[in-house]
C-alpha positions in Angstrom: 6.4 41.4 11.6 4.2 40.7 14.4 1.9 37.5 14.9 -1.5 39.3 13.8 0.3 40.6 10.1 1.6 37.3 9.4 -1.4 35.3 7.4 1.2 32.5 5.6 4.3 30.6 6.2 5.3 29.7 2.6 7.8 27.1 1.9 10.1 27.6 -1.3 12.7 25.6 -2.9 15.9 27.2 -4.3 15.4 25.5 -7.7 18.9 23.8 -7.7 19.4 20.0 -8.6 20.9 17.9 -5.9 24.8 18.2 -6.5 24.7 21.6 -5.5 24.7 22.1 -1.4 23.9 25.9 -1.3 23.4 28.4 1.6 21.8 31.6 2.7 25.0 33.2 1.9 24.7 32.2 -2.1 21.2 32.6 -2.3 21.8 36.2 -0.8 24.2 37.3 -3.5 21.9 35.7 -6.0 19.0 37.8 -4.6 21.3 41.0 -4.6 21.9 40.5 -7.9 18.5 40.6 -9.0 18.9 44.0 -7.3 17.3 43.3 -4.2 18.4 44.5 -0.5 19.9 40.6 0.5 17.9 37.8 0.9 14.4 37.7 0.5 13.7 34.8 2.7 13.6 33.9 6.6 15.6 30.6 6.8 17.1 28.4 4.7 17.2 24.9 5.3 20.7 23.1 3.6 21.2 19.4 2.3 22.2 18.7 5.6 19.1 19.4 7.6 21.3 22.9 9.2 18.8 26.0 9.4 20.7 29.2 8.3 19.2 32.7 8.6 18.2 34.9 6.4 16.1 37.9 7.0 14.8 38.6 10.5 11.8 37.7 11.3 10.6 41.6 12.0 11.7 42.2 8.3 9.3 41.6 5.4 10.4 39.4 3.3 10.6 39.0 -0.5 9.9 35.4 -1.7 6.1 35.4 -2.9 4.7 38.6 -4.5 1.8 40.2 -3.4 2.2 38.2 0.3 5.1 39.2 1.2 4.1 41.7 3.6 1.9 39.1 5.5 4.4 36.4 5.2 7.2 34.2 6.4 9.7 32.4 3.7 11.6 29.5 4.5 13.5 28.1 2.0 14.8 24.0 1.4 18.0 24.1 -0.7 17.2 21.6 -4.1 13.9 21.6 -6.5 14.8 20.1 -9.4 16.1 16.6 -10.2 19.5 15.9 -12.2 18.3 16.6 -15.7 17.0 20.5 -14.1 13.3 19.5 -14.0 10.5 20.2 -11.1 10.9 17.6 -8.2 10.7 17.1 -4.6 14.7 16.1 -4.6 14.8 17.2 -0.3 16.6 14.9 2.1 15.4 13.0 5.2 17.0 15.6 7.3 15.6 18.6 4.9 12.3 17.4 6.1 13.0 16.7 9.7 14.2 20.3 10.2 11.1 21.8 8.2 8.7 20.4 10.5 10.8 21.7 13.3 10.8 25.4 12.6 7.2 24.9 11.1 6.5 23.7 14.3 8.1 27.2 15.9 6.8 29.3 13.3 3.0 28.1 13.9 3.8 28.5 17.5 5.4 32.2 17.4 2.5 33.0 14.0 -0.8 30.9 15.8 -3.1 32.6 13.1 -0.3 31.7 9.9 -1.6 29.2 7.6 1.7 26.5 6.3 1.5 26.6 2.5 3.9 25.9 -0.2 5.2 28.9 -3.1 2.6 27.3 -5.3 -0.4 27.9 -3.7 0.1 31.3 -3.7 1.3 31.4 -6.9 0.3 28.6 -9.1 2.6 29.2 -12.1 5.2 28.3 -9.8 5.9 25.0 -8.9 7.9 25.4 -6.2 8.7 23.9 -3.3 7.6 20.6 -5.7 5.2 18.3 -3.1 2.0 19.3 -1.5 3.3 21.4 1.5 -0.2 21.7 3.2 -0.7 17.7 2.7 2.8 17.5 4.2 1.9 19.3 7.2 -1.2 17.9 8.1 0.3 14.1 7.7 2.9 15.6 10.0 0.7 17.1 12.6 -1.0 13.6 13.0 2.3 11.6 13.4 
């Protein structure tokens, strides 16, 4: 995709609870399942803070219908709390690698607007915080 097609960066969650330290590699064979080509989004962002790939960058993704095809997807591993409800349950090192490769993707995407699953889809509640809040208090610090 090429910096003028690419209106959003959305940030997803994986909608696991925090026991469970998943990778692009699982979320691709759930994704495949489901019937589609591999992974639908760009990065995934582990427990650990490590960024895996997922789809290149020239590849639309699949992560928020309708957008997809003006769209980046990076998803942070965890979403839900221990009893399998909605919540921001990301590590300090989730975060610090977020605004890291938000940081690239704004750079590489100047025109992309950084905004959680939600916003573009607000039956979801996914990623679980206020992404845009996030990003702004980032930008300033």
């Amino acid at each position: 995709m090429t910096p003028e097609e690419v209106k959003y960066i959305v940030v997803h969650c994986s909608a696991t609870t925090p026991d469970m330290d998943i990778g692009a590699q699982v979320i691709d064979a759930w994704h495949i399942g489901r019937g589609w080509s591999g992974i639908g989004y760009h990065g995934v962002i582990r427990r650990d803070g490590a960024l895996e790939s997922g789809r290149e960058l020239t590849r639309m993704g699949a992560h928020v219908r309708g957008h997809n095809s003006e769209s980046v997807g990076i998803c942070l591993v965890g979403g839900l709390d221990d009893d399998r409800r909605p919540a921001a349950t990301f590590t300090a090192e989730q975060y610090t690698t977020l605004k890291y490769v938000l940081g690239g993707l704004v750079r590489r995407f100047p025109g992309a607007k950084v905004v959680g699953h939600h916003d573009l889809n607000p039956r979801k509640s996914c990623p679980c915080f206020d992404v845009q809040a996030w990003w702004e208090k980032e930008q300033g610090a």
